[in-house]
NUFIKOL-568901 format. One line per 10 residues: for each residue x, y, z of C-alpha. Coordinates in steps of 0.25 Angstrom, whole numbers, plus 2048, in hexadecimal, padded with zeros to 3 digits. Example, Ala and Ser with C-alpha at 12.3 -4.5 7.8 and 13.67 -1.06 7.14 Angstrom:
<pts>
831:7EE:81F ~ 837:7FC:81D;
</pts>
This chain:
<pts>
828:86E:84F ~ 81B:875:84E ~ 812:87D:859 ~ 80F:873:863 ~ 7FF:86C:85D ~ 7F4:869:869 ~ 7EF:85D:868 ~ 7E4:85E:85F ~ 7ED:862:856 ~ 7F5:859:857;
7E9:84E:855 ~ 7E5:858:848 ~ 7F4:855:842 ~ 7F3:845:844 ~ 7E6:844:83E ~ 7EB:84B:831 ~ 7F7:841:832 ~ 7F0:836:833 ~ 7E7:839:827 ~ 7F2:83C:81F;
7F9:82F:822 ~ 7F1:822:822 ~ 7FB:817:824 ~ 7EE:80E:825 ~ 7E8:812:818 ~ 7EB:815:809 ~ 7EE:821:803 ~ 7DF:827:7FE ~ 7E6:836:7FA ~ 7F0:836:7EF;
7F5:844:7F5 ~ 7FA:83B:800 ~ 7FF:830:7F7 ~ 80C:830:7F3 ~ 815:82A:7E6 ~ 810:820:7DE ~ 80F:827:7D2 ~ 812:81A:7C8 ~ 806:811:7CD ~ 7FD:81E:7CD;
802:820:7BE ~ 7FE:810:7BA ~ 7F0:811:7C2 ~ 7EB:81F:7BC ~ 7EE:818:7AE ~ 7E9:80B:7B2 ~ 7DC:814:7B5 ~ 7DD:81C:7A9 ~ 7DF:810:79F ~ 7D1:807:79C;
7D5:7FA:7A0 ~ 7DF:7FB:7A7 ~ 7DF:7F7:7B6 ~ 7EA:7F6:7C0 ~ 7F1:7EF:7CC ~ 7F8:7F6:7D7 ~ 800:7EB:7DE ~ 80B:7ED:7E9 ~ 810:7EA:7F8 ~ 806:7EB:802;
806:7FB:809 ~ 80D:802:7FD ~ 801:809:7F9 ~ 7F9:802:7F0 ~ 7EC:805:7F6 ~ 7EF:813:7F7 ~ 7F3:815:7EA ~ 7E5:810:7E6 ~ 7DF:818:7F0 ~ 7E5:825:7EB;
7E2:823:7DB ~ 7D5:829:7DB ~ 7DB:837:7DE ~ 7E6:835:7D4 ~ 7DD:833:7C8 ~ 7D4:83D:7CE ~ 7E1:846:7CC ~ 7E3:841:7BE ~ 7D5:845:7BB ~ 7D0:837:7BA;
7C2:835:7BE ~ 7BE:826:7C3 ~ 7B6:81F:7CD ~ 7BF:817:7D7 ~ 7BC:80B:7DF ~ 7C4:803:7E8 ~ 7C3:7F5:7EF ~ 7CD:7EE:7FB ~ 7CD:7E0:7F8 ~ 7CC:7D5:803;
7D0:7C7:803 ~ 7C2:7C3:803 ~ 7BE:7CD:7F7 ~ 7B8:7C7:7EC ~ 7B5:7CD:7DE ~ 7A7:7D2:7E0 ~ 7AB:7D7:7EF ~ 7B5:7DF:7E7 ~ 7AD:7E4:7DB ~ 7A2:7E7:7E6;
7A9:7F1:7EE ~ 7B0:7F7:7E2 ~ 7A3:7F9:7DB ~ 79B:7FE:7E7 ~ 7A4:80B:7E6 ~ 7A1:80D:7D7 ~ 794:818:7D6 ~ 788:811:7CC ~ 787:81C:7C3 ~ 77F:81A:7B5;
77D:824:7AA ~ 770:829:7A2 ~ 76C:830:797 ~ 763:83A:797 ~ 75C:842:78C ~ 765:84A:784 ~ 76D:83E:786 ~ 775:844:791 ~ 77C:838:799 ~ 77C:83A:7A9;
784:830:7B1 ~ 77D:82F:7BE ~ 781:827:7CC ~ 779:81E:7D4 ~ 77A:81B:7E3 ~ 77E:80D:7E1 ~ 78C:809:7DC ~ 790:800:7D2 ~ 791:7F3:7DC ~ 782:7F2:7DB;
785:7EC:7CC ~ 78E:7E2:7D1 ~ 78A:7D4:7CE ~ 78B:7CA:7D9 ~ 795:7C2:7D4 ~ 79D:7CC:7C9 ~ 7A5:7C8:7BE ~ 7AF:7CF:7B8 ~ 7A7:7D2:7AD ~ 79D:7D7:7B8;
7A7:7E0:7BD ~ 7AC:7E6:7B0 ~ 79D:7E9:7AA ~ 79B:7F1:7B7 ~ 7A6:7FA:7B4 ~ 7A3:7FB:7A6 ~ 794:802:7AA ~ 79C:80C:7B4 ~ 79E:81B:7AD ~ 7AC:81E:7B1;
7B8:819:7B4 ~ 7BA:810:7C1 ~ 7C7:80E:7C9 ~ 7C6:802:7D1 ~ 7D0:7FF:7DB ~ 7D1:7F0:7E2 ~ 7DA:7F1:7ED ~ 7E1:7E4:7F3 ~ 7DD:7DA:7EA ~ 7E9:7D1:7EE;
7DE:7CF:7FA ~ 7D4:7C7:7F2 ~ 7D5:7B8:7F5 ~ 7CC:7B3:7EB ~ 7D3:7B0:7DD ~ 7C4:7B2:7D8 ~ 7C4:7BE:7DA ~ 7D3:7C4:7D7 ~ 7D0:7BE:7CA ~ 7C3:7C3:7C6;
7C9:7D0:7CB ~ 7D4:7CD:7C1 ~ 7C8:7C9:7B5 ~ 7C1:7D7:7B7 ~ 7CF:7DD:7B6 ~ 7D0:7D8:7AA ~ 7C0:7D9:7A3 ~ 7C3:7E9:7A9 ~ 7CF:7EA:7A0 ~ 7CA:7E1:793;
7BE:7EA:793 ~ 7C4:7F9:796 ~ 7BA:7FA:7A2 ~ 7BB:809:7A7 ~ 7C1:804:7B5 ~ 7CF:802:7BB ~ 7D2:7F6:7C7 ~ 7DE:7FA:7CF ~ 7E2:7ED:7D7 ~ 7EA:7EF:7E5;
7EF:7E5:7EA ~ 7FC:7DF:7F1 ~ 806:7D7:7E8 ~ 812:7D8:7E1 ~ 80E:7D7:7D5 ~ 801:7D6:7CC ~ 804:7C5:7CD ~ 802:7C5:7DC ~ 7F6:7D0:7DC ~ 7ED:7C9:7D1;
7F2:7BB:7CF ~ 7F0:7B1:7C2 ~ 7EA:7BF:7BA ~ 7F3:7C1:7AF ~ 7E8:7C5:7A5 ~ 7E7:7D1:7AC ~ 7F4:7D8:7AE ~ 7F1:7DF:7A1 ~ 7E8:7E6:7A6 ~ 7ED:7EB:7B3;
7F9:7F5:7B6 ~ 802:7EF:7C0 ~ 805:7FA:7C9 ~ 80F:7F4:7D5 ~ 810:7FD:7E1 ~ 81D:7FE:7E8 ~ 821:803:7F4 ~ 821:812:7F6 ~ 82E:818:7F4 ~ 834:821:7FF;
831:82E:7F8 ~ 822:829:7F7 ~ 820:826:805 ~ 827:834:809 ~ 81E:839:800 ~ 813:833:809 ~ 818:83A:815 ~ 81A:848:810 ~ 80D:848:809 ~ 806:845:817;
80E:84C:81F ~ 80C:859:816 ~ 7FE:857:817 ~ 7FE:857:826 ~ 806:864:825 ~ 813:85C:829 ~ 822:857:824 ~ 82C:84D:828 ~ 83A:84E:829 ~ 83F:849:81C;
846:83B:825 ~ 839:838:82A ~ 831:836:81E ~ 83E:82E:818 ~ 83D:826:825 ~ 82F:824:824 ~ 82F:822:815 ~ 83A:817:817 ~ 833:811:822 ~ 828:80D:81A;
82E:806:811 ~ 826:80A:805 ~ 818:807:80A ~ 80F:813:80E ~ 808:80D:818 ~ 816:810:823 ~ 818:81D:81C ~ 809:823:821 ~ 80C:81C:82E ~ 818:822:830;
814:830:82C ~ 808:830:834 ~ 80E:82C:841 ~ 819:836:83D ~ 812:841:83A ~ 809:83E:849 ~ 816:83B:850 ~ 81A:84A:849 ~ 80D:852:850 ~ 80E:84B:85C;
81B:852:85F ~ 817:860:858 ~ 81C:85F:84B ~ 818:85E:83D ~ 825:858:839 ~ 828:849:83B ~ 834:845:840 ~ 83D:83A:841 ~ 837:838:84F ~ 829:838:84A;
82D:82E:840 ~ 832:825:84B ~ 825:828:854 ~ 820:823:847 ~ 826:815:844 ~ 821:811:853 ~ 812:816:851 ~ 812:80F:843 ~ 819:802:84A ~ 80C:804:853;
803:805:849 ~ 808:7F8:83E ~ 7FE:7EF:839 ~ 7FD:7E5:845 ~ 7FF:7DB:83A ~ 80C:7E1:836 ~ 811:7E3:847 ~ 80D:7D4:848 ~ 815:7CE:83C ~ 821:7D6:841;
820:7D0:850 ~ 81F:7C2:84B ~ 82A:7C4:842 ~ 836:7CA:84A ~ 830:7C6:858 ~ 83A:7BB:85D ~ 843:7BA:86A ~ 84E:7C3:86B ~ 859:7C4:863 ~ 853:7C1:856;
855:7C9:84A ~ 847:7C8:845 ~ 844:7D6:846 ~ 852:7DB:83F ~ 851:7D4:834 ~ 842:7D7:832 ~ 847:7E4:832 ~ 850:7E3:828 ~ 848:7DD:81E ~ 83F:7E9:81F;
84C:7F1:81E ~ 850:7E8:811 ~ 84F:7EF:804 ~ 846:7E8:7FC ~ 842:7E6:7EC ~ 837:7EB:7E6 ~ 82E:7E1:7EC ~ 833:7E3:7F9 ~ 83D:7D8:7F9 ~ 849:7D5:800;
855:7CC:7FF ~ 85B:7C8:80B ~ 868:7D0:808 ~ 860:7DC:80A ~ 85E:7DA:818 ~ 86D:7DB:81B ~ 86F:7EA:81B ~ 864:7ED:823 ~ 866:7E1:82E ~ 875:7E5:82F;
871:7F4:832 ~ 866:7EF:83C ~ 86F:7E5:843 ~ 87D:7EF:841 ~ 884:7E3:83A ~ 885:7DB:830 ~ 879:7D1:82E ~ 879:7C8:822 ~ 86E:7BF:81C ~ 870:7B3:825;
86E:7BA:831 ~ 85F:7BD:82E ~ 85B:7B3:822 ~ 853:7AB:82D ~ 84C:7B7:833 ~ 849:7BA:824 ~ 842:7AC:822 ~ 83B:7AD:82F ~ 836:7B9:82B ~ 830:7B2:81E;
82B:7A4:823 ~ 821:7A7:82D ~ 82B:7A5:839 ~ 82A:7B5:83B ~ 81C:7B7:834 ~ 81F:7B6:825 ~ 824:7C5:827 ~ 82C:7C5:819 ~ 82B:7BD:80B ~ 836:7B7:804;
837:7B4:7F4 ~ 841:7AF:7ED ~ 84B:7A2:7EE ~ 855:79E:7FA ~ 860:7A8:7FC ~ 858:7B2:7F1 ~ 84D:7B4:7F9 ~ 846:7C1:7FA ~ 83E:7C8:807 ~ 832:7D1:807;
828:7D4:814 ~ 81C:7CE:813 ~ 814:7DA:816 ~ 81B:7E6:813 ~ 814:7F0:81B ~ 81E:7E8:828 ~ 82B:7ED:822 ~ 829:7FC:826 ~ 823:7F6:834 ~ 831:7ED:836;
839:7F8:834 ~ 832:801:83C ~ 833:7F6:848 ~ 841:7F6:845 ~ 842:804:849 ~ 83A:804:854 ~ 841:7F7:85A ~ 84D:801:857 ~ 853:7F6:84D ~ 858:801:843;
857:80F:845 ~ 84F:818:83C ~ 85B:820:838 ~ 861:811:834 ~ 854:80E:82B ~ 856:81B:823 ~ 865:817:821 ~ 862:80A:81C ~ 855:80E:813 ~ 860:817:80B;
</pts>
């Protein structure tokens, strides 16, 4: 406990939470990031190699964008000078919309001699978008950087967005001229897949020339790194339990992590103290349930609502509880342990093989994805960012106890 706050101070302390942890944003400090020192590795010598470009691929909410995000300032630390430029993609983004945006935040500079033949490099108010043809070509595209006079890191963020193939390939094209040439520029493409075949399809004459760089989800000591950077920079700690549980929570994606902290850390204040507890963790879980994606709360609803004395909601819970492959992937033997600890007996596959159909074939909303063959089939959620949000509806719906998650998570 500390002295008791007034009310403005109290507001003070939740601003400075708030601004540390952005469960709605990415990541744009690298003192706030955390892990992730392999990917940072490949895309600094990706940047550093002529070339060379790379593609950062993984689930959607494990961080991509921040990663992206948080480059500059680790170049910047590795004393590496570029010019950086970003773009979102849309599904109606096409490859002048694209090159447009990107090369709007590029500075027109031009150098010139004077006598003595001292060389001055001097920058205009325009940027380089004023060059851009109206239809660009790859070629187009490639001769513009090769007038610029330092290095250029450009960034285009979900490409897996872009509907038109035209457009995905020309990207691909100028990927490649970029890399025949030695251009003095890096593309990093973002995107959601599982691998480079799903993000840029039908391009194999490229892959040499990128650095596939897959982003997994975070690892527990990664995502309590999150927490106790934040909360150190708030001037506060946790209770070593709480960030395991929130970490755990999570399930590897950042997004829950900041969520949880946040409301934590307010739910910390609220009652006078600058360390969380495992009461302000559970204030927590409610305010973020309060809080989900409306698309997220929806797709639960329509997939365990049904008259009573279903089972919907207990095995949806398990397959969030089910350990998973790399890919997030589960048999259905792996929803056994965790349905017989929910239940308190012994549930075995047949009991909730329909409910796990249900759950795939649009009877529940298309809620999970199955791969494989009958009786080898394999389970994954559609949208990964609901397996945190079903567990957490399975607390507050007191299907498993908290203290029961953290059992089961070791």
């Amino acid at each position: 406990m500390i002295a008791r706050m007034n009310e403005s101070e109290k507001w003070q302390k939740k601003f400075e939470i708030s601004s540390t942890f952005t469960p709605s944003a990415p990541i744009d400090s690298a003192a706030l990031f955390a892990g992730r020192l392999s990917q940072v590795n490949k895309l600094i010598n990706a940047v550093n190699q002529r070339g060379q470009h790379a593609v950062l691929f993984g689930e959607r909410g494990v961080g991509k964008t921040s990663l992206a995000n948080v480059l500059k300032d680790f170049l910047a630390q590795n004393n590496i000078q570029i010019v950086v430029a970003s773009t979102n993609c849309e599904s109606s983004s096409t490859f002048q919309s694209v090159w447009k945006v990107i090369f709007a935040q590029i500075p027109l500079q031009y150098r010139q001699t004077t006598m003595g033949f001292d060389t001055t490099v001097h920058t205009t108010d325009s940027s380089v978008a004023d060059l851009l043809p109206a239809n660009p070509s790859p070629e187009d595209i490639r001769q513009l950087f090769e007038k610029m006079q330092y290095p250029i890191m450009v960034i285009i963020d979900e490409i897996d967005r872009i509907q038109d193939k035209g457009t995905t390939t020309a990207i691909a094209d100028t990927i490649k001229t970029l890399s025949d040439h030695s251009t003095n520029v890096t593309l990093i493409l973002v995107g959601v897949a599982d691998s480079l075949d799903h993000l840029i399809s039908e391009h194999r004459s490229i892959e040499r020339a990128l650095v596939q760089i897959p982003m997994p989800r975070m690892s527990l000591l990664e995502l309590q790194e999150i927490i106790d950077k934040g909360l150190t920079k708030v001037g506060m700690t946790a209770t070593k339990q709480c960030s395991q549980r929130i970490a755990r929570l999570s399930h590897g994606l950042p997004h829950y992590t900041h969520s949880l902290a946040l409301h934590s850390a307010q739910a910390s204040v609220d009652r006078d103290s600058l360390e969380v507890s495992p009461e302000d963790v559970t204030s927590a879980i409610e305010t973020a349930i309060e809080h989900a994606q409306q698309s997220i709360v929806t797709s639960y609803h329509q997939a365990t609502s049904s008259p009573r004395g279903n089972l919907y909601s207990e095995v949806l819970l398990s397959c969030a509880l089910a350990k998973t492959d790399e890919l997030g992937y589960f048999p259905a033997s792996n929803v056994r342990a965790p349905m017989t600890k929910i239940m308190g007996r012994q549930y075995d596959i047949p009991a909730f093989s329909q409910h796990l159909n249900d759950f795939c074939d649009g009877k529940r909303g298309t809620i999970l994805q199955k791969t494989g063959h009958p009786r080898r089939y394999r389970f994954r959620f559609v949208n990964p960012l609901m397996e945190p949000f079903v567990v957490m509806k399975g607390i507050s719906k007191k299907l498993i106890e908290a203290d029961t998650l953290d059992a089961l998570a070791e």
